[in-house]
C-alpha positions as CSV (number, residue, x, y, z in Angstrom):
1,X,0.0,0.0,0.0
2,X,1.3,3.4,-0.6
3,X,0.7,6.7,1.5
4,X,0.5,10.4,-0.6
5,X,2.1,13.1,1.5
6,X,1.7,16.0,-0.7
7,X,2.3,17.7,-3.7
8,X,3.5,14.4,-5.9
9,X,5.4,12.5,-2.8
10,X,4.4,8.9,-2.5
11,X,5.8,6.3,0.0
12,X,5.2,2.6,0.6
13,X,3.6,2.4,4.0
14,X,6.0,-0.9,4.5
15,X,8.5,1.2,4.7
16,X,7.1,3.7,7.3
17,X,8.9,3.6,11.3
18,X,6.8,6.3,12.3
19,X,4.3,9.5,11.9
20,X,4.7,12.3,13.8
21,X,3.3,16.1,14.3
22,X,5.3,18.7,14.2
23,X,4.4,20.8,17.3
24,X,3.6,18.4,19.9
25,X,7.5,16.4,19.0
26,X,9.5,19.4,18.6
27,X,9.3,20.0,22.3
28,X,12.1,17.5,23.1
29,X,15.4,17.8,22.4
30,X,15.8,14.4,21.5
31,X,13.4,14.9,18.8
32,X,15.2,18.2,17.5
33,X,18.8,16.9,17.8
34,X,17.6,14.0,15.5
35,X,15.9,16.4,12.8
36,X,19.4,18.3,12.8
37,X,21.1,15.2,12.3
38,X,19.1,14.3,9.3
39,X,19.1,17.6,7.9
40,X,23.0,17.6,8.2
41,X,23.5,13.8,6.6
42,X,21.0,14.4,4.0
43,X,18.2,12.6,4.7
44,X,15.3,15.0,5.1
45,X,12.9,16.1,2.2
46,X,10.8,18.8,1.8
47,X,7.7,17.5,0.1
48,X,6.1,20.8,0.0
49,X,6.6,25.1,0.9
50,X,4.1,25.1,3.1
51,X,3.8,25.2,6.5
52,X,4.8,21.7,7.7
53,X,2.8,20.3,10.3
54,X,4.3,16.5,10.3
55,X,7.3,14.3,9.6
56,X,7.8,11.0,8.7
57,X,10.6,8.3,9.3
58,X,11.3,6.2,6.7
59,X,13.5,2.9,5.7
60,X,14.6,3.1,1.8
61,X,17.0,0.9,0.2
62,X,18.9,0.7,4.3
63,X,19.1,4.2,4.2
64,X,16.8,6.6,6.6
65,X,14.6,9.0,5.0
66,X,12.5,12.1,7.1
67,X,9.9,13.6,4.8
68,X,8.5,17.3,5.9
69,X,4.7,17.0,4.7
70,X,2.0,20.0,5.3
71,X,-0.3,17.5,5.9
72,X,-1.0,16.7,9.6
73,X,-0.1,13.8,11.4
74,X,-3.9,12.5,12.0
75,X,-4.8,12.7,8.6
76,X,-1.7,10.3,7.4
77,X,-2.6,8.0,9.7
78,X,-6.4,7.4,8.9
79,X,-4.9,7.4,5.2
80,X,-3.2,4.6,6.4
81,X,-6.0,2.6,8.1
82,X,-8.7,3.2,5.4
């Protein structure tokens, strides 16, 4: 099954570790260290330039992927279990 994030960004939902929102995560600093981190390495894609309200952790190919999507974190998980 695959899960649209935006714009024309599609992921295989096998491949999903996790779906967060934006505001309620960025509180920790866990949770903003290990945004830097993928920023820095690479990893993180922008699938719109809108305001983001959610990211998503990803396995593709071995290699970790964080999508920024403007769509919120409820709405990509009843995507999910439609």
């Amino acid at each position: 099954m695959y899960l649209h994030l935006g714009e024309k960004t599609v992921i295989r939902t096998e491949n999903i570790i996790g779906i967060f929102d934006l505001d309620n995560t960025t509180i920790s600093k866990n949770t903003r260290n290990f945004l830097t981190r993928a920023e820095k390495s690479g990893e993180v894609i922008n699938v719109s330039f809108e305001l983001p309200k959610s990211f998503i952790v990803c396995v593709e190919n071995e290699k970790n992927k964080v999508y920024i999507s403007q769509i919120a974190a409820n709405t990509l998980y009843k995507r999910i279990n439609k």
